[in-house]
Every structure is written in structure tokens, then in C-alpha cells.
N, C-alpha and C positions, 0 to 999 in steps of 0.2 A: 667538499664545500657545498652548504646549500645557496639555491637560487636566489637567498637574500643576501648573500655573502657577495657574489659577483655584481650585484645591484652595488654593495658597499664599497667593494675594488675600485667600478668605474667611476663612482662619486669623487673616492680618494684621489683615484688618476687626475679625473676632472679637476678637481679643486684645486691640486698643483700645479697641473696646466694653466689655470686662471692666475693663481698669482704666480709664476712665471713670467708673464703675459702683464701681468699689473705691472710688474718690477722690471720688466724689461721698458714698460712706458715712462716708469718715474726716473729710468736712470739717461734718458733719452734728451732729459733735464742739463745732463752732463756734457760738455764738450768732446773732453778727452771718451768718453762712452762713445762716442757717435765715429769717430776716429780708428776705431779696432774696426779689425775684420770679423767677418760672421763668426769663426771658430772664436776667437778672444773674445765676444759675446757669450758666448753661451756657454763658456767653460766660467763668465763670470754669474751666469745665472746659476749654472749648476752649482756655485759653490756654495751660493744666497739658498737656495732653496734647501741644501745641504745641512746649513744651517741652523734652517729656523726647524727642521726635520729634524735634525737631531738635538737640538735642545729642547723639543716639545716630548720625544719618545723620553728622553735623558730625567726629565724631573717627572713622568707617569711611571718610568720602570724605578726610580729610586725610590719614590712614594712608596709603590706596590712590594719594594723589597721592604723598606719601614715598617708598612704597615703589618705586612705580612709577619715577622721578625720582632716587633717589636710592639705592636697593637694589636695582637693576634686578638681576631674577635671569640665569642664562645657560642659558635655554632657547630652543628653536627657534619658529621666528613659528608654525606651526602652536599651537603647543601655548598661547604667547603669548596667541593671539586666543582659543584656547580659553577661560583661565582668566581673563582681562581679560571673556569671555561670561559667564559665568557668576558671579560678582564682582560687576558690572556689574547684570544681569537681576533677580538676588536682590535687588539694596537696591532698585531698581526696583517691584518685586513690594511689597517690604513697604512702602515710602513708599505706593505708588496703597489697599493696603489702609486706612494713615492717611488720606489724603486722603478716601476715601469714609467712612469712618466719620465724620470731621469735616463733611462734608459733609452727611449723613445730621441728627448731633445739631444743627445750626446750622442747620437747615430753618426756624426760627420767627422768626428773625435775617436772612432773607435779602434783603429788603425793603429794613431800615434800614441791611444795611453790603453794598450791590450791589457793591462793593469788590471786599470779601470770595468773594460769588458766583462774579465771575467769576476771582480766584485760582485758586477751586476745580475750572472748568470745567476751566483750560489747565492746572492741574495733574494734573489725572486724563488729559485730554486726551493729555500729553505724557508724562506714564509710562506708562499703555497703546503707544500707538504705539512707545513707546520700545523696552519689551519685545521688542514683537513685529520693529522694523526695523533692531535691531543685531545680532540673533543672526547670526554666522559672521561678522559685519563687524570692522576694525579699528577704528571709529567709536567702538567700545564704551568703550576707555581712556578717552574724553573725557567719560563719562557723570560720574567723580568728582569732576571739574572743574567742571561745572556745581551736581553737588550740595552743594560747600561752598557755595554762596550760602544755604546752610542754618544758617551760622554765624551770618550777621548776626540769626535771628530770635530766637534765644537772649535777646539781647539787646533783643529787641524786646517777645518775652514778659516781661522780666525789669521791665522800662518798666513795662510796665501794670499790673502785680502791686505793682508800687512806689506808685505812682499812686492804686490801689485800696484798699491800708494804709494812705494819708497817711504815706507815709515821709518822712525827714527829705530836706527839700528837694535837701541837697547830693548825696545817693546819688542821686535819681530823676535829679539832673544829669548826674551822672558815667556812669551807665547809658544815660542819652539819647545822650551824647558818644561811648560806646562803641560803640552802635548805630550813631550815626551813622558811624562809622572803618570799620567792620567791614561796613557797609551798601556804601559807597562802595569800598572793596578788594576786596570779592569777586561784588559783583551791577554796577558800575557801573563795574569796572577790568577785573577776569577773568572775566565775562561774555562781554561781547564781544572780550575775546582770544581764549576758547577758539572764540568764532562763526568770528571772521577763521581758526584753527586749519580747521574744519570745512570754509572755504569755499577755503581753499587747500592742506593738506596732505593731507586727507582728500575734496578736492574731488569726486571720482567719485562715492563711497559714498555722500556728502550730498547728491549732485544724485537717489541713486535713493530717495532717502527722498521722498515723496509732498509734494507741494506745501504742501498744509495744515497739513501739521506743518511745514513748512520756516518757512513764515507766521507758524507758534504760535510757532516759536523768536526771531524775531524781533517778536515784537508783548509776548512776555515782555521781551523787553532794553529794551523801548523804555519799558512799564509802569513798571522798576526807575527809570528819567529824571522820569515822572512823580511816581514816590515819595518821591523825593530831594526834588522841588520841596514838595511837601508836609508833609516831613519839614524843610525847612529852612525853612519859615513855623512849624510848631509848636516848634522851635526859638527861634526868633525870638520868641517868644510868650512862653516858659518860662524860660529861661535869661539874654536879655538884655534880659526887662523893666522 
């Protein structure tokens, strides 16, 4: 990563720090807000900032798969990898700045959803590295493919915000169901399509990526299997009790 990169990290940090910080003043508005303990605070910031984090990566990495797939422009592969770099680097840059920052406010939380923890490890983990192992590779295009699995958490924040209202049974339903669609299409379908992508089209480039991160990419596909199982027991729980 260069020196302008960790300039961009801390901004990112910065900036979800501040609305954190905003959103924790506006919900201050709220009775029942003001009535939780500090952990039920910030697990409900976490889930807001969660949120609005992943449905802003959710519609750039969709875009960029469209565009890419389906608006292919007619420029030359030099310039191609350029701007597939740069494209690529940036949402990179600004997800690992979210990840830390969430990382950071959810320190008192770490304990009781080790879950969570170690999401937060392999996510910093793998946008760090990422940054730094795509730059001049053509690797880089598949970076937006991995990032829609940011779609399904939309709906996953959307769950526990539901949940946490006592909304009316049928919405938390239809929201669980959509998580669950949206979960399975893009972390547990085009997950490891794009792996298979990486370990045969782009085969070379992904052998020169460092073991450990080759490891992290596959011990995340494998997490998403564990997810599922656990998502389809709470399921199971909720829906056709």
C-alpha cells in the first residue's frame, strides 16, 4: 500500500466514526435508545452503519460487475487493468477503513459474538492484502465479485432492526427469506464461482498471492457453509414453528 492509501484508510475510519457519532446523537431522540445499556447501543450502531456500508459497496460492486459484463468498454488491456486497479483498490480502501472502525466500536462485544471477531479479522485481513496484491494484476476485476456478497447483509441488518422493533411477525419473515435468497446467490453460489474463476483463468496471478491470504479466501467460503447451517436452524425456529 502507498502512503496515500493509509491517508484514505484513516479518512474512511474517520468518516464512519463521525456518522456513528451522528447516529448515535440522532437516536438519543428516542426513549427506548436512551434505556439500553452501552452494549445494546452499539450493537445497534453497529448494525446502522452495517447497513448503510453495505448497501453503498452493494450497488458500486453491482454496477462495476454490469458494467464490466455488460458495457464492456473498448479500451486496450493495459489501460483495462489500470482502471479495473484503481476501481478495485478504492472500494478496498474504504470497506478495510469500515471494517476497522467497526471493529474498534464493537471491542466490549468481542467476547460474547467471537463470531463476529473473527469476521472482522479476515475482513481487514483480506482487504489489506488485497490492496496491496492486486495492484497492476488483472485479479483486480474479480475484486467486485467477491464484494457483492455485501448484498446479502443488507438484509441481514435489516433482520435484526426488525427483530429489535417487535415488527410485525410477517415483515421479519419475508426479510429473513430474503436474506436467506440473497445469502445463498451470492456468498454460497458466486463465491466460489469467482474462487474456481481465480484458480483457473487467473491461475498464475493467484498462485503469486501469498499463501495465507489464499487460505483466508477459502476459510471465508467455507465460514459462509457454516452460516447457512446456522441460518437455516434459526429459520427453522422462526418461520416454521
Amino acid at each position: 500500500m502507498e502512503a496515500k492509501d493509509f491517508i484514505v484508510v484513516g479518512t474512511s475510519t474517520l468518516g464512519f466514526n463521525l456518522l456513528g457519532k451522528g447516529l448515535d446523537f440522532l437516536l438519543k431522540y428516542n426513549k427506548n435508545y436512551l434505556k439500553m445499556n452501552q452494549e445494546s447501543r452499539t450493537r445497534w450502531l453497529s448494525y446502522l452503519l452495517s447497513f448503510f456500508h453495505s448497501l453503498g459497496v452493494s450497488v458500486y460492486s453491482f454496477y462495476s460487475v454490469y458494467d464490466y459484463y455488460f458495457k464492456k468498454k473498448k479500451i486496450n488491456k493495459e489501460e483495462e487493468v489500470e482502471v479495473e486497479n484503481y476501481q478495485s483498490r478504492d472500494l478496498l480502501i474504504v470497506m478495510l477503513g469500515y471494517f476497522i472502525n467497526d471493529f474498534i466500536i464493537t471491542r466490549s462485544t468481542w467476547m460474547s459474538h467471537k463470531s463476529d471477531l473473527l469476521h472482522h479479522f479476515l475482513a481487514i485481513s483480506l482487504c489489506s492484502c488485497g490492496c496491496f496484491y492486486i495492484k497492476g494484476k488483472k485479479i483486480a476485476k474479480k475484486i467486485t465479485n467477491f464484494t457483492t456478497t455485501e448484498f446479502s447483509t443488507i438484509f441481514l441488518d435489516l433482520v435484526w432492526m426488525s427483530q429489535q422493533m417487535k415488527l410485525d411477525t410477517n415483515i421479519t419473515n419475508i426479510l429473513l427469506m430474503s436474506f436467506l435468497l440473497s445469502f445463498i446467490l451470492t456468498r454460497n453460489i458466486g463465491l466460489p464461482i469467482t474462487i474456481y474463476q481465480l484458480n483457473t483463468k487467473y491461475k498464475e496471478e493467484f498462485k503469486e498471492v501469498h499463501i495465507t491470504v489464499r487460505l483466508s479466501v477459502y476459510l471465508l467460503a467455507i465460514l459462509q457453509y457454516y452460516w447457512l447451517f446456522k441460518l437455516f436452524k434459526k429459520i427453522k425456529r422462526t418461520v416454521f414453528k
